[in-house]
PQR file with spaces between the fields and no chain letter, atoms N, CA, C, O and H, PARSE charges and radii, in Angstrom:
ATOM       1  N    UNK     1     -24.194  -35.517   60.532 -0.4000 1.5000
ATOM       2  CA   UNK     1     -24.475  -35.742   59.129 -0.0000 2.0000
ATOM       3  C    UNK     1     -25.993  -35.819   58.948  0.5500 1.7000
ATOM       4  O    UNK     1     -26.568  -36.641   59.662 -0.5500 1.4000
ATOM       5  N    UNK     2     -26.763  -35.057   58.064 -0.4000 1.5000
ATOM       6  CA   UNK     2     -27.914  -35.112   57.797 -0.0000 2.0000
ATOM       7  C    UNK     2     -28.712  -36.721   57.402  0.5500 1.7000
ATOM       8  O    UNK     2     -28.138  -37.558   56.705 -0.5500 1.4000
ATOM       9  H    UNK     2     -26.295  -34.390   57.484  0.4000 1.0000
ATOM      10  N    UNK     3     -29.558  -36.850   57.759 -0.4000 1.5000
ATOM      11  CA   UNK     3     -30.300  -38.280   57.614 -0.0000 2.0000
ATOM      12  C    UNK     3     -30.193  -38.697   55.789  0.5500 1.7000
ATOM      13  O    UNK     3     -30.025  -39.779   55.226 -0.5500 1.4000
ATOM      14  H    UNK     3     -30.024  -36.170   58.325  0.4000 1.0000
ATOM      15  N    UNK     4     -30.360  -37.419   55.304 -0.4000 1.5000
ATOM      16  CA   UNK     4     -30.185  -37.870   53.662 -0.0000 2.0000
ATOM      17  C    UNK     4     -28.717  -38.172   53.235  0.5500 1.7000
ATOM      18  O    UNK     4     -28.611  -38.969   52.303 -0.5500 1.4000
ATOM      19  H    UNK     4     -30.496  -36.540   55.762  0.4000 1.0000
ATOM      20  N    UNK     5     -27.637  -37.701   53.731 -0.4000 1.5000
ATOM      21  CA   UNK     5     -26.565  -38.035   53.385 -0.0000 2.0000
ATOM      22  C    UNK     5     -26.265  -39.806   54.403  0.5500 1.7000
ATOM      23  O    UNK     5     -25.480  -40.681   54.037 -0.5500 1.4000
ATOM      24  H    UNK     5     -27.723  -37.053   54.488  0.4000 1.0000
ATOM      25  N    UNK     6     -26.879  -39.842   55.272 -0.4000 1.5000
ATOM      26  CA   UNK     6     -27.027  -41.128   55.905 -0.0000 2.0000
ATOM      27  C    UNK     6     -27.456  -41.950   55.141  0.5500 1.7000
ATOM      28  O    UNK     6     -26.644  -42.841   54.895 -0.5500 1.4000
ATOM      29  H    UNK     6     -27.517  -39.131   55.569  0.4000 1.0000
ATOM      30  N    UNK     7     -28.932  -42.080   54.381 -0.4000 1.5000
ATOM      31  CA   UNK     7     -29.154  -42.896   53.650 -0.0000 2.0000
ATOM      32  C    UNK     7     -28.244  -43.278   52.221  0.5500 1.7000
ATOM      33  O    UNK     7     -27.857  -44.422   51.980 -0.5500 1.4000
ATOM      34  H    UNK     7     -29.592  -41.356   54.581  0.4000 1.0000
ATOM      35  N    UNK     8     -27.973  -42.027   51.285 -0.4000 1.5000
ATOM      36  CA   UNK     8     -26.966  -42.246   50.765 -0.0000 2.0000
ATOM      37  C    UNK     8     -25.459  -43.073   50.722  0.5500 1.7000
ATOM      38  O    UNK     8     -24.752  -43.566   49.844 -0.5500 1.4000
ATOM      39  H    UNK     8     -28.288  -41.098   51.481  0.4000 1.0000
ATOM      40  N    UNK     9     -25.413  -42.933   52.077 -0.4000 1.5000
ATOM      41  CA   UNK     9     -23.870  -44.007   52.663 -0.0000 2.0000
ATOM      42  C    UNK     9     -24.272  -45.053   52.635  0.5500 1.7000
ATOM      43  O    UNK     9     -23.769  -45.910   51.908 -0.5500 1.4000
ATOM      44  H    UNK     9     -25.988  -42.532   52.791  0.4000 1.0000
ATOM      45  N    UNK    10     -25.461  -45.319   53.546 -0.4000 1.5000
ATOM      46  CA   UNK    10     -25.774  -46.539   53.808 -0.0000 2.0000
ATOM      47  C    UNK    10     -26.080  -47.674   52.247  0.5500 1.7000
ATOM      48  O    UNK    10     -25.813  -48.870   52.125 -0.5500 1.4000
ATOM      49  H    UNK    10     -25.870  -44.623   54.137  0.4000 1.0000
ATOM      50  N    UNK    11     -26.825  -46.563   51.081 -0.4000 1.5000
ATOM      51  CA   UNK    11     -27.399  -47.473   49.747 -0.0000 2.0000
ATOM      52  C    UNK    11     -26.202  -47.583   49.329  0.5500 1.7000
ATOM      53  O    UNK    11     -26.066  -48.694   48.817 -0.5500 1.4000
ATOM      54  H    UNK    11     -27.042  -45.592   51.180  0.4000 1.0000
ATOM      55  N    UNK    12     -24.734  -46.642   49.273 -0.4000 1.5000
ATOM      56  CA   UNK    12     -23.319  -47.223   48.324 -0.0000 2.0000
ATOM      57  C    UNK    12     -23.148  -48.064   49.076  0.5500 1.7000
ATOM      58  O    UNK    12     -22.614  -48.850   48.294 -0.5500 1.4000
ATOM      59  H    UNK    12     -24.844  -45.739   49.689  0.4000 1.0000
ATOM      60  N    UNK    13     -23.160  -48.514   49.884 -0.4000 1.5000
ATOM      61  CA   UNK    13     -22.581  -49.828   51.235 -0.0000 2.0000
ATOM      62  C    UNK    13     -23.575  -51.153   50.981  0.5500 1.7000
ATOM      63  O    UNK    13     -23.123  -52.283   51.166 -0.5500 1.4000
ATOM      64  H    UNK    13     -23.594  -47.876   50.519  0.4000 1.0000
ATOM      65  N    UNK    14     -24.505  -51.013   50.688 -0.4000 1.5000
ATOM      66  CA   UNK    14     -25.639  -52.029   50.062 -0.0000 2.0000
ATOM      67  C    UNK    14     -24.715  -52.922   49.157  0.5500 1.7000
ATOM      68  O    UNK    14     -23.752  -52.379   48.616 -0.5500 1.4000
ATOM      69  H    UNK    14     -24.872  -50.096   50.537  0.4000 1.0000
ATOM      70  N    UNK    15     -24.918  -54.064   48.990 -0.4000 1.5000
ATOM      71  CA   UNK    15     -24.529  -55.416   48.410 -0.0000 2.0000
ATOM      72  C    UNK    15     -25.301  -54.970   46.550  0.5500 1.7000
ATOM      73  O    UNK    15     -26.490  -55.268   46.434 -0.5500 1.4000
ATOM      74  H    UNK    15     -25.700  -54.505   49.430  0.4000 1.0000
ATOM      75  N    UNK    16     -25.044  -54.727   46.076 -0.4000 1.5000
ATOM      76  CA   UNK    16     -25.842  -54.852   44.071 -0.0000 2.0000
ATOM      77  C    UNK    16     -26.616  -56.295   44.292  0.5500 1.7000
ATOM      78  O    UNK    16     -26.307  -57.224   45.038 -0.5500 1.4000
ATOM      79  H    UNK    16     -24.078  -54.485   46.170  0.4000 1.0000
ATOM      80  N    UNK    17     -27.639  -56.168   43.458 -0.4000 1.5000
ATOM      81  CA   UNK    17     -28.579  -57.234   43.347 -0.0000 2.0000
ATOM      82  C    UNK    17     -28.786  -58.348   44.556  0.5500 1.7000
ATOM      83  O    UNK    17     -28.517  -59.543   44.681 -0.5500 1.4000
ATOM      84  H    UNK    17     -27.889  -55.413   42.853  0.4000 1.0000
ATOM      85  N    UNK    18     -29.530  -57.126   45.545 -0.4000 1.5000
ATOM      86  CA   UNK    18     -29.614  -58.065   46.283 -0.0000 2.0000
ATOM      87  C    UNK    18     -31.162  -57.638   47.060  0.5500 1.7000
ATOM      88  O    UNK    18     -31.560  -56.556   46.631 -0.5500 1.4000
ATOM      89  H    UNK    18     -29.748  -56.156   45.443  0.4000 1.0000
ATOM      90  N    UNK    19     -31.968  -58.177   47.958 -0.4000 1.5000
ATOM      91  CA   UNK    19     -32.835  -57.064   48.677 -0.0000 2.0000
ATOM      92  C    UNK    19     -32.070  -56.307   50.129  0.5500 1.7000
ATOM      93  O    UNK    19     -31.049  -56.664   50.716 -0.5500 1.4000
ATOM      94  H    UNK    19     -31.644  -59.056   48.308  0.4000 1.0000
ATOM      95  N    UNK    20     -32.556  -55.699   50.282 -0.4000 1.5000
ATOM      96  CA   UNK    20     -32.005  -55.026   51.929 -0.0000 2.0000
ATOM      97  C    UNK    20     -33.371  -54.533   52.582  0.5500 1.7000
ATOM      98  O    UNK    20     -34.476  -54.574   52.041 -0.5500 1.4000
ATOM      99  H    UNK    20     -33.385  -55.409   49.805  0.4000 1.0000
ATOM     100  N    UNK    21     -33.057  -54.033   53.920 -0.4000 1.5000
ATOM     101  CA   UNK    21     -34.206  -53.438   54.722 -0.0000 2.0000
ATOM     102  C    UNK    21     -33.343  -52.422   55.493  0.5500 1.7000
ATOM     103  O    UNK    21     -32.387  -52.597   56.249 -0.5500 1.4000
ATOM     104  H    UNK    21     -32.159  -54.000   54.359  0.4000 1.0000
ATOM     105  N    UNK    22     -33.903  -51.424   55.117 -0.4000 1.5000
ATOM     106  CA   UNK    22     -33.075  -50.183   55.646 -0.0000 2.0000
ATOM     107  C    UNK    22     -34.434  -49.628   57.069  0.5500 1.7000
ATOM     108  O    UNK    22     -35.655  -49.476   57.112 -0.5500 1.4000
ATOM     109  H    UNK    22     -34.679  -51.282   54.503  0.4000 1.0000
ATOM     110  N    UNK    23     -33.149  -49.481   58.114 -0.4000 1.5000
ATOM     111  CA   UNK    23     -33.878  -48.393   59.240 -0.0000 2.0000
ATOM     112  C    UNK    23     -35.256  -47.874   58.895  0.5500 1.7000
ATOM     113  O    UNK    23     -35.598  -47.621   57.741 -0.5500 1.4000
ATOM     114  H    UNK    23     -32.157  -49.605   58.079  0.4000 1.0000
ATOM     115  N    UNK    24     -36.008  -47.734   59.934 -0.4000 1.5000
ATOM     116  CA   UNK    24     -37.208  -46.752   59.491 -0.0000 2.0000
ATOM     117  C    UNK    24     -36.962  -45.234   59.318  0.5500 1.7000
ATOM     118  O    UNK    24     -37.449  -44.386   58.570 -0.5500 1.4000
ATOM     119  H    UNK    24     -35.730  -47.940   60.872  0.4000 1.0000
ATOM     120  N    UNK    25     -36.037  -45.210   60.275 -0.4000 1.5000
ATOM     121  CA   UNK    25     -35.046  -43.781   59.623 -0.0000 2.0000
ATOM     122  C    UNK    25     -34.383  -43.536   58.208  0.5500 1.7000
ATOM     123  O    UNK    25     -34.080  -42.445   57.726 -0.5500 1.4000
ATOM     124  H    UNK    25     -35.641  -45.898   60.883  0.4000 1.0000
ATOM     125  N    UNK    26     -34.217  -44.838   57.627 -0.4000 1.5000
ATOM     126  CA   UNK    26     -33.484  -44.754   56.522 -0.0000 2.0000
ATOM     127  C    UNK    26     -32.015  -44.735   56.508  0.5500 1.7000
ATOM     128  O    UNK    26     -31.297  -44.595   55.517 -0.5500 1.4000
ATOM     129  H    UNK    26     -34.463  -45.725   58.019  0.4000 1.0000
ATOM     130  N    UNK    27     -31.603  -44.916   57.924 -0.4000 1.5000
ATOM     131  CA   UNK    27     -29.767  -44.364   57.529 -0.0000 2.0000
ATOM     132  C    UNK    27     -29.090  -45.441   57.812  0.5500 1.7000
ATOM     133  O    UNK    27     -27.868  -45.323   57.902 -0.5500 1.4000
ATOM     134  H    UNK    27     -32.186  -45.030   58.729  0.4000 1.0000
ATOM     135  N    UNK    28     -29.771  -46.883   58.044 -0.4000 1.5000
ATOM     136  CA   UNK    28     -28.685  -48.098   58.195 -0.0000 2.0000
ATOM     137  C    UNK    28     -29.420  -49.375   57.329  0.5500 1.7000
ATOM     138  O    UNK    28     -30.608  -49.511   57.038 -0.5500 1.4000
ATOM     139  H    UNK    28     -30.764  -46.978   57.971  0.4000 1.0000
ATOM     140  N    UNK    29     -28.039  -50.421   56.977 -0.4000 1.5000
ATOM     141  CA   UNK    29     -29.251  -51.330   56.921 -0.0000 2.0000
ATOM     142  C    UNK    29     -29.421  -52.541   57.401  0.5500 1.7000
ATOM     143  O    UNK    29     -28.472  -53.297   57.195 -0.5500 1.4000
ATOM     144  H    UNK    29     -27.074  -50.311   57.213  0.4000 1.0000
ATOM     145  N    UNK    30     -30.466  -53.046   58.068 -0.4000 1.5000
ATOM     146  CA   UNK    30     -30.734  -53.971   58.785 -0.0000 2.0000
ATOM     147  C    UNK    30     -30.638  -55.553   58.501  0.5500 1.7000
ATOM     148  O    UNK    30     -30.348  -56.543   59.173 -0.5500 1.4000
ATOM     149  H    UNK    30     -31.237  -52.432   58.235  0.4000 1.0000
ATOM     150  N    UNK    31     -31.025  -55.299   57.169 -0.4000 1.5000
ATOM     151  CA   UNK    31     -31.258  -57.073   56.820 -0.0000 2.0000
ATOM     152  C    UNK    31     -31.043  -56.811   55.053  0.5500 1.7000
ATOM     153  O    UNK    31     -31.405  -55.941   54.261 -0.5500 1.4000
ATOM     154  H    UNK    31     -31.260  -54.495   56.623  0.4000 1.0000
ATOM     155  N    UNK    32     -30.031  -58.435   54.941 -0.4000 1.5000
ATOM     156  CA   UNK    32     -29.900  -58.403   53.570 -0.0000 2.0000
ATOM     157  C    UNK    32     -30.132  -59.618   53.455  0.5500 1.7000
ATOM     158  O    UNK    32     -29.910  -60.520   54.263 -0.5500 1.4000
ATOM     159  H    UNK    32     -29.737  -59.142   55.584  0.4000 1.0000
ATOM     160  N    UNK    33     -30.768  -59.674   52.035 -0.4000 1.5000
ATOM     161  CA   UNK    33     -30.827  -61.410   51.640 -0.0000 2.0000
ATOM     162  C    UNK    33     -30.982  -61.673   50.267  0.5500 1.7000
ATOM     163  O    UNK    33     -30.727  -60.676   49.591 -0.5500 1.4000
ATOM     164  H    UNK    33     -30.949  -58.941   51.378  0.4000 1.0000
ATOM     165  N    UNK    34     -31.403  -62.938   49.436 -0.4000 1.5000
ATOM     166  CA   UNK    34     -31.383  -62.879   48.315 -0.0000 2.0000
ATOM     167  C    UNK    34     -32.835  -62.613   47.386  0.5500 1.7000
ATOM     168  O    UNK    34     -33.030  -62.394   46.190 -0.5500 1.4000
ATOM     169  H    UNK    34     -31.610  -63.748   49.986  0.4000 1.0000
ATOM     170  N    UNK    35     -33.704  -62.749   48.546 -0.4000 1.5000
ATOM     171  CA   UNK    35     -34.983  -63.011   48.225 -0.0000 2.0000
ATOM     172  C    UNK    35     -36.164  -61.768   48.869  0.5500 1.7000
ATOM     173  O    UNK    35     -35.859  -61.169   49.900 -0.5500 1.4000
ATOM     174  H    UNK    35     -33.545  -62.928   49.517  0.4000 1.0000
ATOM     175  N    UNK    36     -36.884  -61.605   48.487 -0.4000 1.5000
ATOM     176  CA   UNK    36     -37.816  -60.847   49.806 -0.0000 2.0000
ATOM     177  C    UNK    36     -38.119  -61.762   50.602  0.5500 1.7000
ATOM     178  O    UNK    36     -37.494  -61.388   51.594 -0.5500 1.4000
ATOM     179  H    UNK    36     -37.132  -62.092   47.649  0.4000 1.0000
ATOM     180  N    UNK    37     -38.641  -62.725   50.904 -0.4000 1.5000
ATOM     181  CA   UNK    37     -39.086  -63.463   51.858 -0.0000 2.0000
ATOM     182  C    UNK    37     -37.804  -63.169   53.030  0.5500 1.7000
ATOM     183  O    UNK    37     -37.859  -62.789   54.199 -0.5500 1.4000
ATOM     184  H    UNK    37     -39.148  -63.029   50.098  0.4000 1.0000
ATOM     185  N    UNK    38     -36.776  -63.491   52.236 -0.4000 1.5000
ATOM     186  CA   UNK    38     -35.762  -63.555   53.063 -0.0000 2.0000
ATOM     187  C    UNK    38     -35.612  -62.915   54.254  0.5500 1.7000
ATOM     188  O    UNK    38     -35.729  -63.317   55.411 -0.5500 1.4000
ATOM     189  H    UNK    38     -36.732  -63.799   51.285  0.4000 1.0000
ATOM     190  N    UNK    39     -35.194  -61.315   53.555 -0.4000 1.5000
ATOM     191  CA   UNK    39     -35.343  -60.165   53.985 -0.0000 2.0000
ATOM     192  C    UNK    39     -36.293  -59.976   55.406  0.5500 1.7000
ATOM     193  O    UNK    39     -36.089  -59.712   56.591 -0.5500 1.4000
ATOM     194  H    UNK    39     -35.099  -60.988   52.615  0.4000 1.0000
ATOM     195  N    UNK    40     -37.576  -60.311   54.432 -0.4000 1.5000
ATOM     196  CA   UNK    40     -39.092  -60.281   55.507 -0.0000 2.0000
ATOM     197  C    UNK    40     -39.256  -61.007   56.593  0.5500 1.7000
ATOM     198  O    UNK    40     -40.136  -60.778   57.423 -0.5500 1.4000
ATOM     199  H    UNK    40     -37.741  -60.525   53.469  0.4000 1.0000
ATOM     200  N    UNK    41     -38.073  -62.325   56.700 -0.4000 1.5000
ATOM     201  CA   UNK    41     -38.362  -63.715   57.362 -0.0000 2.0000
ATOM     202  C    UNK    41     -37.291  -62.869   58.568  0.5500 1.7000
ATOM     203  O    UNK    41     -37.698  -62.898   59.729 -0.5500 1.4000
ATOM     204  H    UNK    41     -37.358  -62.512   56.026  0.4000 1.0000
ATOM     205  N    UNK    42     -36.031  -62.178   58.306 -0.4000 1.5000
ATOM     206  CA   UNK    42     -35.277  -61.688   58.623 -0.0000 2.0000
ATOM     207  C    UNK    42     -35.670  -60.474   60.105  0.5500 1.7000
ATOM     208  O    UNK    42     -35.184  -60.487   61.237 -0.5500 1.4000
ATOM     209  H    UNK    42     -35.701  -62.154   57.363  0.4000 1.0000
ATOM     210  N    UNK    43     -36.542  -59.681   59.603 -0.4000 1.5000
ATOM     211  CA   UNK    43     -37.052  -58.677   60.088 -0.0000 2.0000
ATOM     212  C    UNK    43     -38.272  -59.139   61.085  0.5500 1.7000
ATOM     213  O    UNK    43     -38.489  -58.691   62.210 -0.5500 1.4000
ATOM     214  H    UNK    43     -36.936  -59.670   58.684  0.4000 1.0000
ATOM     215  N    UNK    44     -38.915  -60.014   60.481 -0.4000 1.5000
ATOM     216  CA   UNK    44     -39.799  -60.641   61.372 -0.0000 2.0000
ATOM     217  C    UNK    44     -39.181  -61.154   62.385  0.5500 1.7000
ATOM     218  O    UNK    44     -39.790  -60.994   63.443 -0.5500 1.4000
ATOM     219  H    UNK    44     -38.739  -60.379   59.566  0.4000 1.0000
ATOM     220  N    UNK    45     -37.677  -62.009   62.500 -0.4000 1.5000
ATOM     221  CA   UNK    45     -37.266  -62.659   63.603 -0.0000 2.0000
ATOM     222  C    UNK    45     -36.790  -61.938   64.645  0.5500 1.7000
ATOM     223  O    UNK    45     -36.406  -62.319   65.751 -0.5500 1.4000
ATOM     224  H    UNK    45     -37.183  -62.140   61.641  0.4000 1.0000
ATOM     225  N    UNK    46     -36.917  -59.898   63.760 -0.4000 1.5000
ATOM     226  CA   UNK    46     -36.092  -59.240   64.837 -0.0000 2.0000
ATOM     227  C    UNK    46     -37.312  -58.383   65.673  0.5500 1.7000
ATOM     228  O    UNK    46     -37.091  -57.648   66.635 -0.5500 1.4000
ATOM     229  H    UNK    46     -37.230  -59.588   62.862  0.4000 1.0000
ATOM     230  N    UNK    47     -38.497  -58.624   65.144 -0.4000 1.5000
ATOM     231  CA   UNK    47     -39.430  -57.977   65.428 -0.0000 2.0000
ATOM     232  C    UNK    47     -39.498  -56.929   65.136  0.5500 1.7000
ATOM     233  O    UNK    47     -39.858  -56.068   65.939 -0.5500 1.4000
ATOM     234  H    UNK    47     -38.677  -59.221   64.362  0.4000 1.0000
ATOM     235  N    UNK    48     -39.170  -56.661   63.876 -0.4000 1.5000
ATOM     236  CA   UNK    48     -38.962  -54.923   62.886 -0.0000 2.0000
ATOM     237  C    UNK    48     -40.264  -54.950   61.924  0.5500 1.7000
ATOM     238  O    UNK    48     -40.467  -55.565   60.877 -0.5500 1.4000
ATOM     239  H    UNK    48     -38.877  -57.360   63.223  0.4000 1.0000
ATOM     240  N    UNK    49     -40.991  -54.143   62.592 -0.4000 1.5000
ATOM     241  CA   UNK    49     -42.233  -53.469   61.858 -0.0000 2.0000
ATOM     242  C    UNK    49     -41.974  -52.287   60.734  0.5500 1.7000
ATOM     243  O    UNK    49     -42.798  -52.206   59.823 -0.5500 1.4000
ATOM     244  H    UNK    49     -40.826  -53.643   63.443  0.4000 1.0000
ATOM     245  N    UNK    50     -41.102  -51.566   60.756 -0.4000 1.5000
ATOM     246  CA   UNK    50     -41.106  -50.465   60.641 -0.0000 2.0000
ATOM     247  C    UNK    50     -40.330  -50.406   59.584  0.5500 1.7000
ATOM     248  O    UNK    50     -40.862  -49.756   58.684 -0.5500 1.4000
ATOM     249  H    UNK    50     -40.433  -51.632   61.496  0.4000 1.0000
ATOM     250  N    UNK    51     -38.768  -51.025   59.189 -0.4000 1.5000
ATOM     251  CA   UNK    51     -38.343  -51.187   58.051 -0.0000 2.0000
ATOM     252  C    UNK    51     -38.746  -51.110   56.421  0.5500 1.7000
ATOM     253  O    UNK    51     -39.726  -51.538   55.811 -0.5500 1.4000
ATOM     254  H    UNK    51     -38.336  -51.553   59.920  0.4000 1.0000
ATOM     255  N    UNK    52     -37.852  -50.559   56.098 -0.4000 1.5000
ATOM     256  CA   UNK    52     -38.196  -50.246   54.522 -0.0000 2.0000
ATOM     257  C    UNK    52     -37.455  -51.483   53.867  0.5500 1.7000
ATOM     258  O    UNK    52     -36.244  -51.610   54.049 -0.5500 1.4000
ATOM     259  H    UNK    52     -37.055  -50.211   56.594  0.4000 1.0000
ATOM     260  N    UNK    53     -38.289  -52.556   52.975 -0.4000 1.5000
ATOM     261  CA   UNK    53     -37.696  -53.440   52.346 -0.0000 2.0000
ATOM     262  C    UNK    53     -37.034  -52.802   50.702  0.5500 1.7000
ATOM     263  O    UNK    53     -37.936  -52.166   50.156 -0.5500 1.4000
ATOM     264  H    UNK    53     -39.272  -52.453   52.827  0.4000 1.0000
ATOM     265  N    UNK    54     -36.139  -52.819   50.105 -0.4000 1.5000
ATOM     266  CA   UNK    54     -36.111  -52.427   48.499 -0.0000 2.0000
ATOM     267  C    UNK    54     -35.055  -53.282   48.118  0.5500 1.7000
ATOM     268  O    UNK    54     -34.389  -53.948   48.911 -0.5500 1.4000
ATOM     269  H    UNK    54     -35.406  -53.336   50.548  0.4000 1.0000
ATOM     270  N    UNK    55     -34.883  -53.249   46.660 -0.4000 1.5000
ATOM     271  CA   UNK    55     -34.256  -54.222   45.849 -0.0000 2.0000
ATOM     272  C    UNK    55     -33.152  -53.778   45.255  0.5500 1.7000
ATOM     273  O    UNK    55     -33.597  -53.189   44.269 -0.5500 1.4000
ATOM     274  H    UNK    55     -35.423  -52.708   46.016  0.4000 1.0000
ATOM     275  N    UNK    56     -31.841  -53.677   45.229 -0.4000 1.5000
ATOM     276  CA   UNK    56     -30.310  -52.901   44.627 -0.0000 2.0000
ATOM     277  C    UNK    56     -30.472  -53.174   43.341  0.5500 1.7000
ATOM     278  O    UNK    56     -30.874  -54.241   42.879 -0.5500 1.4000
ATOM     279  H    UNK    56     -31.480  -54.155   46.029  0.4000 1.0000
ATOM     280  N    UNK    57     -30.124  -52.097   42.683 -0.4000 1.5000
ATOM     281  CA   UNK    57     -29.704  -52.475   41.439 -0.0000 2.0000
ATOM     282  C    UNK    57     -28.776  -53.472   41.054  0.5500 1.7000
ATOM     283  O    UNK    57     -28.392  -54.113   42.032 -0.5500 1.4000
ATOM     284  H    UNK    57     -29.798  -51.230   43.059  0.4000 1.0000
ATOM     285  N    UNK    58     -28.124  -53.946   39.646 -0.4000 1.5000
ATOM     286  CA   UNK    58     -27.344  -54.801   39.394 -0.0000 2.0000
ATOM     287  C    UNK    58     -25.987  -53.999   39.260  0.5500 1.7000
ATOM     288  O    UNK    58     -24.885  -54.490   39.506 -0.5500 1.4000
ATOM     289  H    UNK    58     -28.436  -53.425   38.851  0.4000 1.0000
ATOM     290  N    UNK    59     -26.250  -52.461   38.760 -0.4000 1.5000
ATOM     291  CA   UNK    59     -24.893  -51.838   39.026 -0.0000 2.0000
ATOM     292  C    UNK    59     -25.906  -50.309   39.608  0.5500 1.7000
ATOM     293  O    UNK    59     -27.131  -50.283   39.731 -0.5500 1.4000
ATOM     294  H    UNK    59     -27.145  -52.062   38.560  0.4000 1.0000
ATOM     295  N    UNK    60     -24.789  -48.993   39.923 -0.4000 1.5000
ATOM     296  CA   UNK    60     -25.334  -48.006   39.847 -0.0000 2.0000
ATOM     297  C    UNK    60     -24.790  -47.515   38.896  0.5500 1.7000
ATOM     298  O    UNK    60     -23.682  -47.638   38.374 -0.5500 1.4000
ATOM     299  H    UNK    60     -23.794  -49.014   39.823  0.4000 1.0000
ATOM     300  N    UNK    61     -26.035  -46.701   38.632 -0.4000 1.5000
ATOM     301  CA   UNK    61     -25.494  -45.796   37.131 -0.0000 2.0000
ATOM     302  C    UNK    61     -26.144  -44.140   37.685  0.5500 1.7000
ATOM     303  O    UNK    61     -27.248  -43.910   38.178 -0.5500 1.4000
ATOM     304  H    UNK    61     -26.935  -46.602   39.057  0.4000 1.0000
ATOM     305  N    UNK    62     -24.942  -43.101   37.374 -0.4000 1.5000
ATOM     306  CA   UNK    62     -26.098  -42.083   37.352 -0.0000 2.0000
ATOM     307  C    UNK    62     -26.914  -41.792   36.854  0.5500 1.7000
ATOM     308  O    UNK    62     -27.384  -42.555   36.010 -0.5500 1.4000
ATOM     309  H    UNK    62     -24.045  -43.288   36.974  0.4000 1.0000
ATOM     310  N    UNK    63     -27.414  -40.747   37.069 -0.4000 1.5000
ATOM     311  CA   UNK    63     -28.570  -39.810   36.270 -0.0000 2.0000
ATOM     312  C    UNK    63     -28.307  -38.629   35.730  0.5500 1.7000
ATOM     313  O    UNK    63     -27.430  -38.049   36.371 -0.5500 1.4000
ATOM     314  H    UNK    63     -27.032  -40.127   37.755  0.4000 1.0000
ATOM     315  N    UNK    64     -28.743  -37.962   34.716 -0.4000 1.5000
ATOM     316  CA   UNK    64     -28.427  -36.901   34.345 -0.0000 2.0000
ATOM     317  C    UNK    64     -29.624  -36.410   34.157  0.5500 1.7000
ATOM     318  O    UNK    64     -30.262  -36.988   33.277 -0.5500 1.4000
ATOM     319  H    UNK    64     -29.455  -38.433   34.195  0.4000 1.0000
ATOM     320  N    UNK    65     -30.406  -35.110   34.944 -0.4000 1.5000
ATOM     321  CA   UNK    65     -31.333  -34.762   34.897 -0.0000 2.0000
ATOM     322  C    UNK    65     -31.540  -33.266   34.132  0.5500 1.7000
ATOM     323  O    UNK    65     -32.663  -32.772   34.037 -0.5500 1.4000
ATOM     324  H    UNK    65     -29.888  -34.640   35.658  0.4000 1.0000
């Protein structure tokens, strides 16, 4: 499966309103919490430099472009 359809799985699998830290690859995710610190306090304990921190929406909605 291509890394973009990886990340895709991995963001519908994401918790809504919450933060996460996805792979530096992008295709899993590592740490969830309610806060950034959290997240950050999270990643720090695993010794993850490299992680992408971001914030879920409250729902998903598409787009129509």
């Amino acid at each position: 499966m291509p890394a973009t359809d990886l990340r895709v799985d991995a963001l519908r699998k994401a918790p809504l309103d919450s933060w996460i830290a996805l792979s530096d690859d992008e295709t899993r995710i590592v740490a969830v919490g309610k806060s950034y610190s959290e997240v950050a306090s999270e990643l720090d304990r695993l010794g993850d430099e490299h992680s992408v921190i971001l914030k879920t929406p409250t729902a998903w909605i598409p787009l129509a472009i």
